[in-house]
C-alpha positions in Angstrom: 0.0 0.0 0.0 1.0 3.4 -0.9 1.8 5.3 2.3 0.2 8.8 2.0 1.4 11.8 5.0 -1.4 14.8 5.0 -0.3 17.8 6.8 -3.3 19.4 7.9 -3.8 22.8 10.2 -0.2 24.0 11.1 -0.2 27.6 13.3 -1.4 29.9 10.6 -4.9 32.0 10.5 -6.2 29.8 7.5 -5.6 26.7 9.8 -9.4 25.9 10.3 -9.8 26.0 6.1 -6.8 23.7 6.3 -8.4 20.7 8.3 -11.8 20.9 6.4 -9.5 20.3 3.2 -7.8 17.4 5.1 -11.4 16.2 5.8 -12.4 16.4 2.0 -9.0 15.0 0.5 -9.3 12.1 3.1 -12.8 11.1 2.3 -11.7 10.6 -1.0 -8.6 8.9 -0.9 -9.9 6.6 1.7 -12.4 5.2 -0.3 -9.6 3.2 -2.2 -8.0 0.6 -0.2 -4.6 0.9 -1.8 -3.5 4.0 0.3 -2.0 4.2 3.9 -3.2 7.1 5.1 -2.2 9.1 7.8 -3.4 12.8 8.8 -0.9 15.2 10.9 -0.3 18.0 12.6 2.5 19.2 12.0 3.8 20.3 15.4 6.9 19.7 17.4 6.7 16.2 17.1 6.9 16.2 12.9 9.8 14.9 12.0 9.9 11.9 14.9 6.5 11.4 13.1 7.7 12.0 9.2 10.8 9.6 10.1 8.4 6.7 12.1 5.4 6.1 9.4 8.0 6.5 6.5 5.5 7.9 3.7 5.7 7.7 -0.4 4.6 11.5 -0.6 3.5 13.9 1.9 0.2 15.8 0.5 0.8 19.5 1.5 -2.7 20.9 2.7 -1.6 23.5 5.0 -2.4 27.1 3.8 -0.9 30.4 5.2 2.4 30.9 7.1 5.1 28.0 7.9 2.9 25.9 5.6 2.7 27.5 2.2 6.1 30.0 2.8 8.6 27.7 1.9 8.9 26.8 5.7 7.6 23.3 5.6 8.9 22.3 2.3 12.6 22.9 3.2 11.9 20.2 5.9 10.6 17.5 3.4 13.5 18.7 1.1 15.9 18.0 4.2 14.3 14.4 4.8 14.2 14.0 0.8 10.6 12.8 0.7 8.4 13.5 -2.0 5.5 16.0 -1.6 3.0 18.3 -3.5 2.6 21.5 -4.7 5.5 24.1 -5.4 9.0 23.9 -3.6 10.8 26.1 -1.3 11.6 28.8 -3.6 8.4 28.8 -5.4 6.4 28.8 -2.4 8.5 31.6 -0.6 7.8 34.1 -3.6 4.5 33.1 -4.5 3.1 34.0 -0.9 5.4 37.2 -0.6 2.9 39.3 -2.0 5.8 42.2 -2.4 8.7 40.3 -4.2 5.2 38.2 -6.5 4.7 41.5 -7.5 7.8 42.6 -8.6 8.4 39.7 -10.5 5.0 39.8 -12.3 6.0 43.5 -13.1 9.7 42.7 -14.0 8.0 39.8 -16.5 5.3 42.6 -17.9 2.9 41.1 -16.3 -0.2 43.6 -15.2 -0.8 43.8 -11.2 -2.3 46.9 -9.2 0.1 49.8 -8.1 1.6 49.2 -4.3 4.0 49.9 -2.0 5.4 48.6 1.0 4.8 50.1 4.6 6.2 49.6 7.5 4.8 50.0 11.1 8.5 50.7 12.1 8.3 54.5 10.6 7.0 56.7 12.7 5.3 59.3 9.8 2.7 61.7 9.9 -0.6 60.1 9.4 -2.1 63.3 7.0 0.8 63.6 4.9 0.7 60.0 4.4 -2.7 59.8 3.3 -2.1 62.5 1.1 1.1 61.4 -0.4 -0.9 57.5 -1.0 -3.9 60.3 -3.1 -0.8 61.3 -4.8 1.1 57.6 -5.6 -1.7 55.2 -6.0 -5.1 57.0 -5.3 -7.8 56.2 -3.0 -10.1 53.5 -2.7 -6.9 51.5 -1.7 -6.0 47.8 -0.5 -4.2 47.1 2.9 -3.5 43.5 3.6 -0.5 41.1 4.8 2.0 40.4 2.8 2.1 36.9 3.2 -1.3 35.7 4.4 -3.8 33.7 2.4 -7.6 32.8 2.1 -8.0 37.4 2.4 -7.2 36.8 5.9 -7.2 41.1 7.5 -7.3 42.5 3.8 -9.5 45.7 4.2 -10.5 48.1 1.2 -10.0 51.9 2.2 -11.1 55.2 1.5 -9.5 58.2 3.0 -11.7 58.5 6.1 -11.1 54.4 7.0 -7.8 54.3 6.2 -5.9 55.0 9.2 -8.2 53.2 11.3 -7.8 49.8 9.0 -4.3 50.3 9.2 -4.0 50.1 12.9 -5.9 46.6 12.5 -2.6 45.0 11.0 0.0 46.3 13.4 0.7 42.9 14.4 2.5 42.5 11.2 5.1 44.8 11.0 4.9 45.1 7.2 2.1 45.1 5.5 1.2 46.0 1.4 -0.9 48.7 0.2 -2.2 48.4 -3.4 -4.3 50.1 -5.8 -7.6 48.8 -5.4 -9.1 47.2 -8.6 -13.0 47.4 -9.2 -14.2 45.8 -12.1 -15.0 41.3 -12.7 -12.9 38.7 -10.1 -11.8 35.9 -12.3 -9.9 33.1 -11.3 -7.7 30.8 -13.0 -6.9 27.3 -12.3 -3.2 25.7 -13.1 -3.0 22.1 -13.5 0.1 19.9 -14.3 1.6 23.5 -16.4 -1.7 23.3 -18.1 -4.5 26.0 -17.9 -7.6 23.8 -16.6 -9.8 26.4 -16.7 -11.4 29.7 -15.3 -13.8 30.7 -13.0 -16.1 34.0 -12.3 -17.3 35.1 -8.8 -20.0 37.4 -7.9 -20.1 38.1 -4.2 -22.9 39.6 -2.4 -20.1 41.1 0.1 -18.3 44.2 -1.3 -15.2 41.7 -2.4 -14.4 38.1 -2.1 -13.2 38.4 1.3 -12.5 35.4 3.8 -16.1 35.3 4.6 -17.2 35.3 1.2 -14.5 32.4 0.2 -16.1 30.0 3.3 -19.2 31.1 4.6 -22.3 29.2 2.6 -24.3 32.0 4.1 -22.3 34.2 2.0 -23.9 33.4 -1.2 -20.9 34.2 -3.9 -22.0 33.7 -7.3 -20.1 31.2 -9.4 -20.1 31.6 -12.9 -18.5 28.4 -15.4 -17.5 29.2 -18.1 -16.5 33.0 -17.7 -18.6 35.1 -20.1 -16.4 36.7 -21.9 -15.0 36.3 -25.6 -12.5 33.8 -26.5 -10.1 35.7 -27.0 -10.0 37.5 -23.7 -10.6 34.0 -22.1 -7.3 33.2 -23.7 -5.2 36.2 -22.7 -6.4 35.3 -19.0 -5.2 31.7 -19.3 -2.1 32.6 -20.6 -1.4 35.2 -18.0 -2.2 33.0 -15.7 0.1 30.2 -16.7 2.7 32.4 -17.6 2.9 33.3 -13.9 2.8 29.9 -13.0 5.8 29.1 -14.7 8.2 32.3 -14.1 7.6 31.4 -10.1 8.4 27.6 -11.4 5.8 26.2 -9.6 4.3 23.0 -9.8 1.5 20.7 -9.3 -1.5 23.1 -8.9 -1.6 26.8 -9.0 -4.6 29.6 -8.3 -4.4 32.5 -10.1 -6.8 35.8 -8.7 -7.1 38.7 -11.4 -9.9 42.0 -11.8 -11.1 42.3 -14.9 -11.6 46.4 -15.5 -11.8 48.3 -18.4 -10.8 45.4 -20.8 -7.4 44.4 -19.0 -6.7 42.3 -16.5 -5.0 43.0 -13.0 -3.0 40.0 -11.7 -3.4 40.1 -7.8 -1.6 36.9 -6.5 -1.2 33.4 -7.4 -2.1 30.7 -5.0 0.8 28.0 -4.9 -1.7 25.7 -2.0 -5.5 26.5 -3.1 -8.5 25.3 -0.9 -10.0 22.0 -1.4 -13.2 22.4 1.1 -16.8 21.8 -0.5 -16.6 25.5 -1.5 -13.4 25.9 -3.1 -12.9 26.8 -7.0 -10.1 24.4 -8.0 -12.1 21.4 -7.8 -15.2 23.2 -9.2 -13.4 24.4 -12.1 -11.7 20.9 -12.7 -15.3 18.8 -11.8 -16.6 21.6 -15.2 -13.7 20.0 -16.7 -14.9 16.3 -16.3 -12.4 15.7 -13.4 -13.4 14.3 -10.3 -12.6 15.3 -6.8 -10.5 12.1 -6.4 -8.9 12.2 -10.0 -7.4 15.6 -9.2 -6.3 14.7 -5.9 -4.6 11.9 -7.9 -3.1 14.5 -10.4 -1.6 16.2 -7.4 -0.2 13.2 -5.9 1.5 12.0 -9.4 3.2 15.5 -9.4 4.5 15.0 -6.2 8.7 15.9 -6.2 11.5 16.3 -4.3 14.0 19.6 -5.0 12.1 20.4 -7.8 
């Protein structure tokens, strides 16, 4: 039997989204009797763990911080066992949502207007807001640099800026971006193939974290995107093309706004969801791939030091 490690939950805010994936990936896999499947936590104990059950591939369902950073993958890379997703590198830059940026500019690749602030400088609060009029222009976007799932992303105008900003003090850093109105489109990477795109509507005024996992929420989903062929295309191969100068692997999430006939690359997702609600395996079940036969994709891309 194939011996199969799940990391599931870890320390980061997304860590709840992260055992309800377990819980779907496991339901699946353990309805065929040739896996060994084990399901872990990936806490002090790991490696004693990683090193006892001895597994063919560890399937990398953490999301956020120390699980979709880089942090956990240099571990399997140190062990040299074979897991999923994107490596260290990958995984480090993908999440960083400064250094993404700069390489999806560097590689001509659209993305909204930011900057970098730090809670360390001690500025004047009006003369910031007015120099942010002057740089990017209000409504704005503050969020973490390296958090998932829109975990503390807030959209500000000039009279809720400072007091959103004050909200992420705890992270020393943060980005502030241009904020894009305009059609959220998402596109799914599979196997450095496009497997397809997806539309969202939310009822909320963006597709915050509430929006993403609250059924309450009532998000629109709309397969196939309704738009022309041809902008379908330049989407895809944005997407992709992202997908490949990060050098991921396995599956990748692209988020873009569609305004005023261009689209605005915001990140791309190196560890998407898998819950009930999640858009990969809606995109790839409009595909005619099942829930299991992507988890299987994932698996068979499974690498080490790649």
């Amino acid at each position: 039997m194939k011996k199969i490690l799940i990391l599931a939950g870890g320390y980061s805010k997304e860590k709840e989204i992260s055992i309800e994936t377990a819980k779907s990936v496991f339901y699946e896999l353990n309805k065929d009797k040739k896996y060994n499947i084990k399901v872990v936590n990936p806490d002090g104990k790991f490696i004693k763990v990683l090193r006892k059950f001895k597994p063919n591939i560890v399937l990398n369902l953490l999301h956020g911080r120390y699980g979709e950073d880089g942090y956990i993958q240099a571990i399997l890379e140190s062990e040299k066992i074979k897991y999923t997703h994107s490596g260290v590198l990958s995984s480090s830059l993908a999440i960083d949502k400064e250094l993404s940026k700069k390489i999806f500019i560097k590689n001509k690749i659209l993305t909204p207007k930011f900057i970098k602030y730090s809670y360390r400088n001690n500025i004047n609060k009006l003369k910031f807001i007015k120099y942010l009029q002057e740089a990017i222009g209000f409504p704005l976007v503050v969020k973490p640099i390296n958090e998932g799932s829109s975990v503390n992303v807030f959209i500000c105008n000039k009279h809720n800026f400072i007091k959103n900003l004050k909200k992420l003090n705890e992270y020393g850093e943060i980005l502030i971006e241009k904020y894009i109105p305009g059609r959220e489109i998402q596109v799914a990477i599979l196997e450095d193939k496009v497997l397809g795109a997806i539309e969202l509507k939310p009822t909320r005024k963006f597709y915050d974290y509430e929006a993403k996992y609250n059924p309450k929420a009532r998000t629109k989903h709309i397969i196939p995107v309704e738009i022309s062929k041809h902008k379908y295309q330049e989407v895809a191969k944005i997407a992709l093309k992202a997908h490949k100068i990060l050098n991921c692997r396995g599956v990748t999430r692209s988020d873009f706004r569609y305004y005023k006939n261009s689209f605005y690359l915001l990140e791309t997702n190196t560890q998407p969801g898998m819950t009930s609600l999640s858009l990969v395996p809606e995109i790839a079940k409009f595909n005619n791939i099942t829930f299991k036969n992507l988890i299987k994709k994932i698996l068979e891309d499974a690498s080490i030091n790649k």
